[in-house]
PDB file with SEQRES, HELIX, SHEET and CRYST1 records, atoms N, CA, C and O in Angstrom:
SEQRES   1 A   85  UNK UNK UNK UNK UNK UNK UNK UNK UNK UNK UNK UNK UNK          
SEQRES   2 A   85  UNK UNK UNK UNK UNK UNK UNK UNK UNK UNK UNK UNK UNK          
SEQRES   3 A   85  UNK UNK UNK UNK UNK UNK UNK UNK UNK UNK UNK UNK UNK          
SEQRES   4 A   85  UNK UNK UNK UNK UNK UNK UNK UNK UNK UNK UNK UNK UNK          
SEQRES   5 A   85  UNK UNK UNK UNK UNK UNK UNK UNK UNK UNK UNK UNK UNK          
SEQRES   6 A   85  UNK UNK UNK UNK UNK UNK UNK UNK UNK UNK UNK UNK UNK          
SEQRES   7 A   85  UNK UNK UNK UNK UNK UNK UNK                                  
HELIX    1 AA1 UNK A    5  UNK A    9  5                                   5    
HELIX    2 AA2 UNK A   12  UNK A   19  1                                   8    
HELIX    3 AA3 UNK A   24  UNK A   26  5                                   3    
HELIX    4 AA4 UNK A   27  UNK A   33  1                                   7    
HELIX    5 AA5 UNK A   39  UNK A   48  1                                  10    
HELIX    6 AA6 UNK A   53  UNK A   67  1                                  15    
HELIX    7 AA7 UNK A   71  UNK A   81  1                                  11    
CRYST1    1.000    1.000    1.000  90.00  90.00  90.00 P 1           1          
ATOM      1  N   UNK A   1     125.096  10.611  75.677  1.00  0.00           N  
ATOM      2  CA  UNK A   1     123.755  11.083  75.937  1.00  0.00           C  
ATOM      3  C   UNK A   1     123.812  12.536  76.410  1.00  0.00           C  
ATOM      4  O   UNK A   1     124.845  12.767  77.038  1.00  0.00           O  
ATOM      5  N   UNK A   2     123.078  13.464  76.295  1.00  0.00           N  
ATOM      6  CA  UNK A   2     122.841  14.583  76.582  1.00  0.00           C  
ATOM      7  C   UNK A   2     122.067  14.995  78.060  1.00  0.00           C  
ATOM      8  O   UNK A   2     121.045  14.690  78.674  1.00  0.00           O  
ATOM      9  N   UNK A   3     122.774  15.533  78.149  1.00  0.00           N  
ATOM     10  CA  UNK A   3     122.264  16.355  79.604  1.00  0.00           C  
ATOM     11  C   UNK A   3     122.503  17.711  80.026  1.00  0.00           C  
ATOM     12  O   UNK A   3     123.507  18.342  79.695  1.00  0.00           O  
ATOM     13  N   UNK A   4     121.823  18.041  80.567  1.00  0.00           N  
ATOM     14  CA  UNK A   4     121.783  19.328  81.254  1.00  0.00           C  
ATOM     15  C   UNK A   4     122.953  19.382  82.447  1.00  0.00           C  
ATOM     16  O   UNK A   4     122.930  20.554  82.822  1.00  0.00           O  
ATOM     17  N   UNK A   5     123.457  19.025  82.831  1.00  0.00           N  
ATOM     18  CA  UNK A   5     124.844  19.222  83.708  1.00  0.00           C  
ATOM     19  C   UNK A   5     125.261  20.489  83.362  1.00  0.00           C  
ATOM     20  O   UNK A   5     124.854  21.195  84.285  1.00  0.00           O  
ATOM     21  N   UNK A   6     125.706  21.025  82.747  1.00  0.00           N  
ATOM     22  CA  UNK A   6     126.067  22.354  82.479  1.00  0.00           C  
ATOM     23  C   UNK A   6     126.002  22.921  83.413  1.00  0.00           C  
ATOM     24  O   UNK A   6     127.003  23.187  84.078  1.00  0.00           O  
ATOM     25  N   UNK A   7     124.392  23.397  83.854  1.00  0.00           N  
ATOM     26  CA  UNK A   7     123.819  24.057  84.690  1.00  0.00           C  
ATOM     27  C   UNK A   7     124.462  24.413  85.958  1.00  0.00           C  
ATOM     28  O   UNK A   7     124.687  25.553  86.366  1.00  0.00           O  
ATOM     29  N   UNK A   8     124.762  23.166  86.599  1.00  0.00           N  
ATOM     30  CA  UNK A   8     125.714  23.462  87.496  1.00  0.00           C  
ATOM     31  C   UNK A   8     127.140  24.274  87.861  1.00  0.00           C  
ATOM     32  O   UNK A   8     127.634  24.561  88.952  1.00  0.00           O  
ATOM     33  N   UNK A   9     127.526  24.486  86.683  1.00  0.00           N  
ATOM     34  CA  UNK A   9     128.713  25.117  86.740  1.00  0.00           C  
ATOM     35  C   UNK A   9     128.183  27.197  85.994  1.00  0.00           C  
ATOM     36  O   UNK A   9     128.813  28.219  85.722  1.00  0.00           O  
ATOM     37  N   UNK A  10     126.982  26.834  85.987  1.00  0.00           N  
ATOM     38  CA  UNK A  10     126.642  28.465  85.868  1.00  0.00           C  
ATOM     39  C   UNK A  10     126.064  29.281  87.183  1.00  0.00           C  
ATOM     40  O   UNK A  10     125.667  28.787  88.239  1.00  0.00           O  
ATOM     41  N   UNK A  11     126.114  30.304  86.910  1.00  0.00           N  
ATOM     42  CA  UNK A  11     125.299  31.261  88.012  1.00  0.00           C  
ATOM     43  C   UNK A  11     124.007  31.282  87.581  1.00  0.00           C  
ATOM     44  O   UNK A  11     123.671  30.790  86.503  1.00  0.00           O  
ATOM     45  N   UNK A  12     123.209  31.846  88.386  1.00  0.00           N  
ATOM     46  CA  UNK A  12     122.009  32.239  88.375  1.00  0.00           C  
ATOM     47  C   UNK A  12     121.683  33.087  87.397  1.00  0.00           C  
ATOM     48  O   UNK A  12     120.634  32.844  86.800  1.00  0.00           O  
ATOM     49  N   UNK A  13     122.426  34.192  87.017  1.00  0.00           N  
ATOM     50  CA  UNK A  13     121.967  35.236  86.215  1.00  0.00           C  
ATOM     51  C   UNK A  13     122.550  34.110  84.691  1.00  0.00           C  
ATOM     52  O   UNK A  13     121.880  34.203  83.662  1.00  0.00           O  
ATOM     53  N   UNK A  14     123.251  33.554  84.702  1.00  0.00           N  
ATOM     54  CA  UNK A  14     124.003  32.442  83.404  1.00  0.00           C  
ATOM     55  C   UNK A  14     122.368  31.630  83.258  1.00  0.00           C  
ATOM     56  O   UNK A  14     121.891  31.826  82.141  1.00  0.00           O  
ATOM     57  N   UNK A  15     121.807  31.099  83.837  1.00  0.00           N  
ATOM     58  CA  UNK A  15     120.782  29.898  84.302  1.00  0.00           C  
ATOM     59  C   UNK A  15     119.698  30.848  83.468  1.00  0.00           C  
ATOM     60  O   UNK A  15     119.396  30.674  82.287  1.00  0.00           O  
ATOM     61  N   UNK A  16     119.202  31.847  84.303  1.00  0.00           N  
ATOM     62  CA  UNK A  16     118.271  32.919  83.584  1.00  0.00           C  
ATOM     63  C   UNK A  16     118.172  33.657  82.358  1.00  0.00           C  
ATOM     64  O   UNK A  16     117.147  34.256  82.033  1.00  0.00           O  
ATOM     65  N   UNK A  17     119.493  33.615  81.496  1.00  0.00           N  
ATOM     66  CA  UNK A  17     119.371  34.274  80.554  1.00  0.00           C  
ATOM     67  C   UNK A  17     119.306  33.121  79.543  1.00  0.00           C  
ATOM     68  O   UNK A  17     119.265  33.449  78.358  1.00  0.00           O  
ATOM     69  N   UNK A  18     119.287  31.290  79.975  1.00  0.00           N  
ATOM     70  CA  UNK A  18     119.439  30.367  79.441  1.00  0.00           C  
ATOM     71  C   UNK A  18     117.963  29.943  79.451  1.00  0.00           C  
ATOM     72  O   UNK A  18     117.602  29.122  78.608  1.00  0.00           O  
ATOM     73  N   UNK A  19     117.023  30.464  80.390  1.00  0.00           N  
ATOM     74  CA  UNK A  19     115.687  29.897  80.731  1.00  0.00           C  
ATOM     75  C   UNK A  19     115.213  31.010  79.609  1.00  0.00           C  
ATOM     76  O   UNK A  19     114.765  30.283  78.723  1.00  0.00           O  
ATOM     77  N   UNK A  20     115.070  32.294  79.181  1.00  0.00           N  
ATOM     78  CA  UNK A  20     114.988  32.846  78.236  1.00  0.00           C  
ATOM     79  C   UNK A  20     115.187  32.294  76.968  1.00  0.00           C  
ATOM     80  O   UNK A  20     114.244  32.280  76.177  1.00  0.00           O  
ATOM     81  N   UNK A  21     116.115  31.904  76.706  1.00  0.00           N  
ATOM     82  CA  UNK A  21     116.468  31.516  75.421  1.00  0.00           C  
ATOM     83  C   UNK A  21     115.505  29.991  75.167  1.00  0.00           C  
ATOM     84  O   UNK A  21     115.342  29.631  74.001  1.00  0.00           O  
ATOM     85  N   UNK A  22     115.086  29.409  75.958  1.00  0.00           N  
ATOM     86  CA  UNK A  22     114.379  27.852  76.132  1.00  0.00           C  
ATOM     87  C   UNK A  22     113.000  28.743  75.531  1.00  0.00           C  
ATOM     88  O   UNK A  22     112.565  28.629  74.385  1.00  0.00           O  
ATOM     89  N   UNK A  23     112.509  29.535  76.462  1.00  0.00           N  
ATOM     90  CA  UNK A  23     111.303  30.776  76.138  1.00  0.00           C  
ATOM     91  C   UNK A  23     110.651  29.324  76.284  1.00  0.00           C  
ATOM     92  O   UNK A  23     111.116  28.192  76.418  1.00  0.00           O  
ATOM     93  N   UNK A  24     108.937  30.043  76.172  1.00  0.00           N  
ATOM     94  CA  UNK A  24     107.593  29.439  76.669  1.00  0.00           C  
ATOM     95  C   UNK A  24     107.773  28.282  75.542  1.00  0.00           C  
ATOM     96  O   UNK A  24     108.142  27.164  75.902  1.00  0.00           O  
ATOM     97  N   UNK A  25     107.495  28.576  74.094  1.00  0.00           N  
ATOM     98  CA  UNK A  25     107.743  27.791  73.129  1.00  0.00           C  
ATOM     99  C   UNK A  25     108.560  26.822  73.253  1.00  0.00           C  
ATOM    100  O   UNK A  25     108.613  26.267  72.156  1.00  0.00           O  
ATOM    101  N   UNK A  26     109.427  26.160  74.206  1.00  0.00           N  
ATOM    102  CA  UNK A  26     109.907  24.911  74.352  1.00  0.00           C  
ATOM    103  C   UNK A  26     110.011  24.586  76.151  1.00  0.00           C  
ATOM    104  O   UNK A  26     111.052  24.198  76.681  1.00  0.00           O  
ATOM    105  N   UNK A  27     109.139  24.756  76.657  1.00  0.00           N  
ATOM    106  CA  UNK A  27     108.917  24.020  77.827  1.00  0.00           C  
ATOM    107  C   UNK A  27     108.511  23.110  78.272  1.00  0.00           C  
ATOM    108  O   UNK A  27     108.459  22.868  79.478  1.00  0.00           O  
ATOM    109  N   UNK A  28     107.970  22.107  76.979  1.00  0.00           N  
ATOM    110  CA  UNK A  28     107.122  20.912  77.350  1.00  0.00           C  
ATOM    111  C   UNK A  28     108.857  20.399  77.118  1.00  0.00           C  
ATOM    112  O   UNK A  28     109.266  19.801  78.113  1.00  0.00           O  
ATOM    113  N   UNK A  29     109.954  20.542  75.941  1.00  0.00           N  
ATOM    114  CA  UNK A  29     111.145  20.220  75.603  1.00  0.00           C  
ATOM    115  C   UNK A  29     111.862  19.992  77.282  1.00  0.00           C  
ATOM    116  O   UNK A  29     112.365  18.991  77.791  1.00  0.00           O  
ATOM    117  N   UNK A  30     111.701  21.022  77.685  1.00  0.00           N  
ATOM    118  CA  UNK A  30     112.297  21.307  78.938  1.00  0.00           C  
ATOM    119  C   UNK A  30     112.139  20.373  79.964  1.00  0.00           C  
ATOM    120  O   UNK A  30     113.065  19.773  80.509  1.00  0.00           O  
ATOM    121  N   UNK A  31     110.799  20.245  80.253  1.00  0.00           N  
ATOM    122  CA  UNK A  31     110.218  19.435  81.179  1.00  0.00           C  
ATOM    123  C   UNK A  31     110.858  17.911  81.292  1.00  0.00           C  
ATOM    124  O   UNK A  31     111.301  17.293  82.260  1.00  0.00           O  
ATOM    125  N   UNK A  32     110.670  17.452  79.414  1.00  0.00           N  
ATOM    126  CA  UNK A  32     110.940  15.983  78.700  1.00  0.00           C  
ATOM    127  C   UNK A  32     112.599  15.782  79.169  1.00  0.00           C  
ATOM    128  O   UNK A  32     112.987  14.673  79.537  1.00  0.00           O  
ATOM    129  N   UNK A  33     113.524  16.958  79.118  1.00  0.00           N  
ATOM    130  CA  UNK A  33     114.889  17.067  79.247  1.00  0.00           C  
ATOM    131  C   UNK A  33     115.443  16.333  80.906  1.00  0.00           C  
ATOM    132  O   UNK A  33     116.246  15.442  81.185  1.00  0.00           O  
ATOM    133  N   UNK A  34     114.276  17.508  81.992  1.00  0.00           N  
ATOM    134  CA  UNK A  34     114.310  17.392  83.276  1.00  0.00           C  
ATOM    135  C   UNK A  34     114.063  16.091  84.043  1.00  0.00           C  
ATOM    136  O   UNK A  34     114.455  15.909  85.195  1.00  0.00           O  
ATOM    137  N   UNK A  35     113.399  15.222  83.332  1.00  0.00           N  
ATOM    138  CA  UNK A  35     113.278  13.683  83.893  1.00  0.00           C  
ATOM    139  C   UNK A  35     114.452  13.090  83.836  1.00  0.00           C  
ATOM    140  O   UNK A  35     114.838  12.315  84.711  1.00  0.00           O  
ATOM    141  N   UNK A  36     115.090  13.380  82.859  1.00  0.00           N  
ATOM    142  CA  UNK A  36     116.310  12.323  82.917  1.00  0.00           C  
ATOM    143  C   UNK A  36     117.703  13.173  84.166  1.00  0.00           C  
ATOM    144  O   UNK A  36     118.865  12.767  84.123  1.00  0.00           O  
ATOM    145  N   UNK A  37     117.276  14.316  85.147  1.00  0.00           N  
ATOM    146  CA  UNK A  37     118.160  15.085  85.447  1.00  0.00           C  
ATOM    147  C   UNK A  37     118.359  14.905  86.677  1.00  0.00           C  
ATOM    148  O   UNK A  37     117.249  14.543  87.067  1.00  0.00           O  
ATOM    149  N   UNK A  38     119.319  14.918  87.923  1.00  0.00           N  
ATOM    150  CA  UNK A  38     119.459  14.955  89.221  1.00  0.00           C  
ATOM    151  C   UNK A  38     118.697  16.021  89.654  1.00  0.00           C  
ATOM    152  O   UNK A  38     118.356  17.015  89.012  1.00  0.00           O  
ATOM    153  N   UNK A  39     118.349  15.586  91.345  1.00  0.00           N  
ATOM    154  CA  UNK A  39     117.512  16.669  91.545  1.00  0.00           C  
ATOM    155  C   UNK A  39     118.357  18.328  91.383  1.00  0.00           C  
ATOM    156  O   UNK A  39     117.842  19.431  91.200  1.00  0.00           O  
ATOM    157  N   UNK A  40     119.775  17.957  91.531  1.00  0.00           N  
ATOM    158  CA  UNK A  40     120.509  19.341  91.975  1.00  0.00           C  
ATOM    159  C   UNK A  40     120.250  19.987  90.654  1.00  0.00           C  
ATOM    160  O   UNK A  40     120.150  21.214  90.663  1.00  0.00           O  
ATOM    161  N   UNK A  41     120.102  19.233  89.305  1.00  0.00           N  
ATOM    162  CA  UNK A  41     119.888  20.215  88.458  1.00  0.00           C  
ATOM    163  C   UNK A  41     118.570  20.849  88.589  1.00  0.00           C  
ATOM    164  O   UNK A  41     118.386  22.060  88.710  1.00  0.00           O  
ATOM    165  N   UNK A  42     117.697  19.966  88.556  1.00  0.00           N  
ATOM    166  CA  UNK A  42     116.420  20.464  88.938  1.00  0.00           C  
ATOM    167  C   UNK A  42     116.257  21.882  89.330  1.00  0.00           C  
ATOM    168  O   UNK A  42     115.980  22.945  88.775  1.00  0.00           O  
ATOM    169  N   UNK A  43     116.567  21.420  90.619  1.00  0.00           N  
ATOM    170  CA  UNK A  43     116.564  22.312  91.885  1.00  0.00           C  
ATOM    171  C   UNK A  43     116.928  24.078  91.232  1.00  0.00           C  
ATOM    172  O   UNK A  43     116.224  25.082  91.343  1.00  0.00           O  
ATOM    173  N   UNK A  44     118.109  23.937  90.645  1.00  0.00           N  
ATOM    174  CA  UNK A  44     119.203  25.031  90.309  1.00  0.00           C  
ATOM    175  C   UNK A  44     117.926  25.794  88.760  1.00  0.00           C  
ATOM    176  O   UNK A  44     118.047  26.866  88.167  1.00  0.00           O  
ATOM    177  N   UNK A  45     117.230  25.092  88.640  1.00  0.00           N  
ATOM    178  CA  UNK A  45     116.275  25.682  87.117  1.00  0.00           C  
ATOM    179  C   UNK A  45     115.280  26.112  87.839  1.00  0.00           C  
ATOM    180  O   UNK A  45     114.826  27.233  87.613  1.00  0.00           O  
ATOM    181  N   UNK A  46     114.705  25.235  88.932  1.00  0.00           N  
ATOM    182  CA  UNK A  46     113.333  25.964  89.283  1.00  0.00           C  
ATOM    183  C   UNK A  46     113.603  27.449  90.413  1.00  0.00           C  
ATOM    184  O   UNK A  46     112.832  28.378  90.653  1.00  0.00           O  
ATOM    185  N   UNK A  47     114.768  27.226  90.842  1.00  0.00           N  
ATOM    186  CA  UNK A  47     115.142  28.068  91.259  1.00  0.00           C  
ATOM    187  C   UNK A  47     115.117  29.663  90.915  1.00  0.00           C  
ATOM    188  O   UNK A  47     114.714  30.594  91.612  1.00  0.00           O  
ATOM    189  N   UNK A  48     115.703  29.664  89.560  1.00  0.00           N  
ATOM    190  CA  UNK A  48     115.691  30.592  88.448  1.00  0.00           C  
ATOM    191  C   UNK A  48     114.292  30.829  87.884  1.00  0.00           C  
ATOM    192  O   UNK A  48     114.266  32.026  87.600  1.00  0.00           O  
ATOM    193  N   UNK A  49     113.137  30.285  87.588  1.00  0.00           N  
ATOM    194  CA  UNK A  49     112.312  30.468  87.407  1.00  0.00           C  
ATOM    195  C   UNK A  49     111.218  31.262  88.170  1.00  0.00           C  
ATOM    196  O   UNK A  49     111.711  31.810  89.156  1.00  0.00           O  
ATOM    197  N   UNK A  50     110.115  31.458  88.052  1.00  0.00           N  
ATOM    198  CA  UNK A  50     109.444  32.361  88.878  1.00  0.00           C  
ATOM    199  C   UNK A  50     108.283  30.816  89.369  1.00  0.00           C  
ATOM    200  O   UNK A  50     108.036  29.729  88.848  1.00  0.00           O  
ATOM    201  N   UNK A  51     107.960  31.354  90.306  1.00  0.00           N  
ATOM    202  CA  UNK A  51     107.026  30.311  91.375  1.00  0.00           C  
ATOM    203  C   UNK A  51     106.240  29.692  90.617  1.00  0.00           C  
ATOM    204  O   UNK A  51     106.313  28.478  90.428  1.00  0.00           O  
ATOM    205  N   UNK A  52     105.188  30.636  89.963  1.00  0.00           N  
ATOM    206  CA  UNK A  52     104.492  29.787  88.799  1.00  0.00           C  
ATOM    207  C   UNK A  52     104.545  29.374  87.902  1.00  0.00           C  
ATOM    208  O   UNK A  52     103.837  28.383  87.722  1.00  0.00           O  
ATOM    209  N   UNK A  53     105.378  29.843  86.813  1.00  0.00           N  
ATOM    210  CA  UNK A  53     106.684  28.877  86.555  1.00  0.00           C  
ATOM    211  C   UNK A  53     106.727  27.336  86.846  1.00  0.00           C  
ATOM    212  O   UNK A  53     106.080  26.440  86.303  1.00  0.00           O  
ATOM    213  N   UNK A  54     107.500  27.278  87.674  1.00  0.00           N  
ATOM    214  CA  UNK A  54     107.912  26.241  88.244  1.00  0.00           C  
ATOM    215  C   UNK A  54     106.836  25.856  88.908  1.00  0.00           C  
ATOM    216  O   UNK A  54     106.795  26.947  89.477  1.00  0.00           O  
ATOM    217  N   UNK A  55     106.240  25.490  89.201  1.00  0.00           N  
ATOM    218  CA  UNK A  55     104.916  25.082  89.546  1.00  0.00           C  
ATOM    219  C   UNK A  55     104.230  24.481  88.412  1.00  0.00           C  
ATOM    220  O   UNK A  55     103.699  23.406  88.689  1.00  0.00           O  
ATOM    221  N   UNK A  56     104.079  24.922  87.074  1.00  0.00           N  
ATOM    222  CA  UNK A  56     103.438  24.280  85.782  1.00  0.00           C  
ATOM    223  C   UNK A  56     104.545  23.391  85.604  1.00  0.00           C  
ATOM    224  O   UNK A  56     104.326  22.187  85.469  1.00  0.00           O  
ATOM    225  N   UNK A  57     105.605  23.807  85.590  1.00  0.00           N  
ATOM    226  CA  UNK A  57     106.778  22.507  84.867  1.00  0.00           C  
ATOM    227  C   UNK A  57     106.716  21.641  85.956  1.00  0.00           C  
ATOM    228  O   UNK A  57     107.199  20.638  85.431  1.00  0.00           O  
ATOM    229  N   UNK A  58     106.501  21.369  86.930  1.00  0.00           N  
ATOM    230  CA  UNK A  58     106.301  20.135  87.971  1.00  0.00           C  
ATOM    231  C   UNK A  58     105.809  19.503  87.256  1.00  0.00           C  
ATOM    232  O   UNK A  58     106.394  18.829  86.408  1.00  0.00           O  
ATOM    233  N   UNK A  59     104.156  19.588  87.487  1.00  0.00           N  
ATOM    234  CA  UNK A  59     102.925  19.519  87.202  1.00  0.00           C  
ATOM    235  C   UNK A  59     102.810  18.528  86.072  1.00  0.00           C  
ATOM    236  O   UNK A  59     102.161  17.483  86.091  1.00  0.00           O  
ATOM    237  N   UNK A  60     103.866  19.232  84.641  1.00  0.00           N  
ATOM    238  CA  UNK A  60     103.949  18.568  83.451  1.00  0.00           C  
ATOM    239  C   UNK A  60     105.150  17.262  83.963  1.00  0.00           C  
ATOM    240  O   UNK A  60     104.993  16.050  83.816  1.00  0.00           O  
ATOM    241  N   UNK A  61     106.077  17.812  84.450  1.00  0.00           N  
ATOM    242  CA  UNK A  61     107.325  16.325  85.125  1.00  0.00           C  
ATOM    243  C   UNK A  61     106.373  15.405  85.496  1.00  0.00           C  
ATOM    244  O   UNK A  61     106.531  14.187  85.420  1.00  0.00           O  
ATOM    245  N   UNK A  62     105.343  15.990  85.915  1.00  0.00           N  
ATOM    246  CA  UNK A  62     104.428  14.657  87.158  1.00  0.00           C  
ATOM    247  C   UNK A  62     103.776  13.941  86.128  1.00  0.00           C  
ATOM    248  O   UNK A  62     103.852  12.727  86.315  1.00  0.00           O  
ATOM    249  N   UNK A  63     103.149  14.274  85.081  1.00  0.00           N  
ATOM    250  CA  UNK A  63     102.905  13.867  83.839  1.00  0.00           C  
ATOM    251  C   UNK A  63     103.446  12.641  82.738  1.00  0.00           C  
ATOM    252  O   UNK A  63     102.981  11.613  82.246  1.00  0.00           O  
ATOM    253  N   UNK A  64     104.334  13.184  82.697  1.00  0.00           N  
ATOM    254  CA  UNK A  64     105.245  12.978  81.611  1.00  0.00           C  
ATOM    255  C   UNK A  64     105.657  11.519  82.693  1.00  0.00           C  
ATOM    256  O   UNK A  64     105.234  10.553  82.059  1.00  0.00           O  
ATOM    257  N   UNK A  65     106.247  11.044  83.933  1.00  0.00           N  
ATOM    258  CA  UNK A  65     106.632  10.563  84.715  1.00  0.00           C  
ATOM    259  C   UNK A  65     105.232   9.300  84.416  1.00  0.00           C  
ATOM    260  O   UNK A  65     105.374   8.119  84.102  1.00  0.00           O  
ATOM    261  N   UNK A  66     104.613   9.663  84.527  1.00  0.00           N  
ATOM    262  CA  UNK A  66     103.502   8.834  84.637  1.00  0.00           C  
ATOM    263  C   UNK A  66     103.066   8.407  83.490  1.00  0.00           C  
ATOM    264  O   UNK A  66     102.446   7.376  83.749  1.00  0.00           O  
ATOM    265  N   UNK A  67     103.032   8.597  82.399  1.00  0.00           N  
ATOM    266  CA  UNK A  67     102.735   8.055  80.930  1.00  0.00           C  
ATOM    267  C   UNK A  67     103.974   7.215  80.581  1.00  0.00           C  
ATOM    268  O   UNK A  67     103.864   6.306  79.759  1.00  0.00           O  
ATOM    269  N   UNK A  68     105.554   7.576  81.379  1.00  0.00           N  
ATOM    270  CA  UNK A  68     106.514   6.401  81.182  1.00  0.00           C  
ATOM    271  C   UNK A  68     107.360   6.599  79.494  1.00  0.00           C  
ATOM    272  O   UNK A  68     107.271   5.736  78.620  1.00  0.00           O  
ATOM    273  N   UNK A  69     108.125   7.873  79.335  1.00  0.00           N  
ATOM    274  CA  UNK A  69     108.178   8.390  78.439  1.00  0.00           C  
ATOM    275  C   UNK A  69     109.569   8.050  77.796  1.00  0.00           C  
ATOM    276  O   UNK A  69     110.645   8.232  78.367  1.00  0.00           O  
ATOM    277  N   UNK A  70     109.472   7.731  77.015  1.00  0.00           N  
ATOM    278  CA  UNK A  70     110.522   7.103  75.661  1.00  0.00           C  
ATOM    279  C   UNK A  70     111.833   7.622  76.266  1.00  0.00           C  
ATOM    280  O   UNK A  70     111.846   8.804  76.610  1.00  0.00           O  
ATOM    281  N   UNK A  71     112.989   6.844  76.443  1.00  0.00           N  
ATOM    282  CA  UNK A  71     114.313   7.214  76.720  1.00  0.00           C  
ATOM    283  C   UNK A  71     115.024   8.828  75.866  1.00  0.00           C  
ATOM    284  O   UNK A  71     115.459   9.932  76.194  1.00  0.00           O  
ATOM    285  N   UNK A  72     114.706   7.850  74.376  1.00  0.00           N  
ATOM    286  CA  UNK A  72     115.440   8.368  73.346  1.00  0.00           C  
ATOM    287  C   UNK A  72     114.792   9.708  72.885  1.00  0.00           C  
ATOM    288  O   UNK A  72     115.551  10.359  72.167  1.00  0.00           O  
ATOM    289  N   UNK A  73     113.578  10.283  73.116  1.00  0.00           N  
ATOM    290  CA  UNK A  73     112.764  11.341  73.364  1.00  0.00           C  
ATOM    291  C   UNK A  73     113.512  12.427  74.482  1.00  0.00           C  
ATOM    292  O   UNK A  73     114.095  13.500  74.324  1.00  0.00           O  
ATOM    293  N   UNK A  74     113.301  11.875  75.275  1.00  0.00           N  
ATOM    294  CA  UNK A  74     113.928  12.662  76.896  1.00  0.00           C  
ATOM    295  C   UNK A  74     115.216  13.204  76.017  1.00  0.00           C  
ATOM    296  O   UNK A  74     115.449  14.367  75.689  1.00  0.00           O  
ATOM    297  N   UNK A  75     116.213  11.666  75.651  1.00  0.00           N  
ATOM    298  CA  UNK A  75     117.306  12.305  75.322  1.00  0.00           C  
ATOM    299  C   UNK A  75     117.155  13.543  74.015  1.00  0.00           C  
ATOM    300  O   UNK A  75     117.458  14.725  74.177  1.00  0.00           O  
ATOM    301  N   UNK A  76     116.690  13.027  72.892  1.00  0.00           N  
ATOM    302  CA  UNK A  76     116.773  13.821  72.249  1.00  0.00           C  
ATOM    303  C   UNK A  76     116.133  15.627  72.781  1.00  0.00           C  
ATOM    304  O   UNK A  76     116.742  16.584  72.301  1.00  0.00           O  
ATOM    305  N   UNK A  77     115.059  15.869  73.647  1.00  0.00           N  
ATOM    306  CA  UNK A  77     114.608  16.661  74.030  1.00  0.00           C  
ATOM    307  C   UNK A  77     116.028  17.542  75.047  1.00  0.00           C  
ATOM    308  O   UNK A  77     116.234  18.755  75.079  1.00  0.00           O  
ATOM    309  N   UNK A  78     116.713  16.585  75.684  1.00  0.00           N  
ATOM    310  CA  UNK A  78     118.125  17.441  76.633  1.00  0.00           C  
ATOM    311  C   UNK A  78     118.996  17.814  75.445  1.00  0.00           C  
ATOM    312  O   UNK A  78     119.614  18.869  75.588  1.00  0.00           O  
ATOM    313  N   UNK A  79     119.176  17.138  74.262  1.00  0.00           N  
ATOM    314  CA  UNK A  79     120.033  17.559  73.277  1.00  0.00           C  
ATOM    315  C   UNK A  79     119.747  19.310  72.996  1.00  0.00           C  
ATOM    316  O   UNK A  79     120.611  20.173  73.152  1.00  0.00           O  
ATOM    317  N   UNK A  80     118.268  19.571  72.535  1.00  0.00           N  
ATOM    318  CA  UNK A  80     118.110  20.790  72.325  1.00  0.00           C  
ATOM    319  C   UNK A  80     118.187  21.335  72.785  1.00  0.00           C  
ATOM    320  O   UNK A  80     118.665  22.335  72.249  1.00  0.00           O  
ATOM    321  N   UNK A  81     117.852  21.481  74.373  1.00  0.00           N  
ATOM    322  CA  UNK A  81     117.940  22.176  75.387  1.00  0.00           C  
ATOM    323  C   UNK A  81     119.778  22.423  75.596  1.00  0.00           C  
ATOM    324  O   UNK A  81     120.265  23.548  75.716  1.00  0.00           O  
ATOM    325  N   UNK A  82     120.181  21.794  75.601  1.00  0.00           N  
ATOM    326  CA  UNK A  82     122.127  21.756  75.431  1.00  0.00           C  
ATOM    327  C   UNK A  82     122.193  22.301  74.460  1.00  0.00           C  
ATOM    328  O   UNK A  82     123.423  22.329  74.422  1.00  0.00           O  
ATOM    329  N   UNK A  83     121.818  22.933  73.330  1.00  0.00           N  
ATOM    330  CA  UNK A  83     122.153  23.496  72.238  1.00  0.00           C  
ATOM    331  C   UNK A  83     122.127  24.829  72.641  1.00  0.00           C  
ATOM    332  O   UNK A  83     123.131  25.486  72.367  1.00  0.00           O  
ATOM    333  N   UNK A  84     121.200  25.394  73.237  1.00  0.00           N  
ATOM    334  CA  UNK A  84     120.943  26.385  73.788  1.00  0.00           C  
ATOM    335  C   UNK A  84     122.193  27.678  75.134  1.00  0.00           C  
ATOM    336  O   UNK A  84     122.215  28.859  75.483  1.00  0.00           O  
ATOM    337  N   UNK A  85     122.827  26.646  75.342  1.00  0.00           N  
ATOM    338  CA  UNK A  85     123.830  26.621  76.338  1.00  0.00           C  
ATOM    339  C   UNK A  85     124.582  28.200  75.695  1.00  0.00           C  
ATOM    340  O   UNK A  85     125.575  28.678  76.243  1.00  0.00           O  
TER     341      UNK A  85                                                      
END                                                                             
């Protein structure tokens, strides 16, 4: 299964030039990726992001959390996001 783990073993400026490459055009991807993720990854993305930012991708987690969203979705959604790496 795919995951975002990576993350952890990058820096901040590594994290940021990776939140770029995700760009606006796949953040709902992002979001779908982030449910299946520990908070430390979490933590380490919103970090990198700018306040509001991270504040909409909650918002959509809180969402997505609550409609109860397909395993194999999530996964496939961390796959792309891992491509990106």
């Amino acid at each position: 299964m795919a995951n975002l783990n990576k993350i952890k073993q990058m820096n901040d400026t590594q994290i940021q030039e990776w939140l770029r490459k995700v760009g606006r055009e796949n953040v709902e991807k992002l979001g779908m990726a982030m449910l299946g993720e520990c908070d430390e990854v979490q933590d380490l993305i919103y970090k990198n992001m700018s306040q509001r930012a991270g504040e909409m991708l909650r918002k959509d987690i809180n969402k997505y959390k609550m409609k109860g969203m397909n395993e194999k979705y999530i996964s496939s959604c961390a796959a792309e996001m891992e491509k990106l790496f």
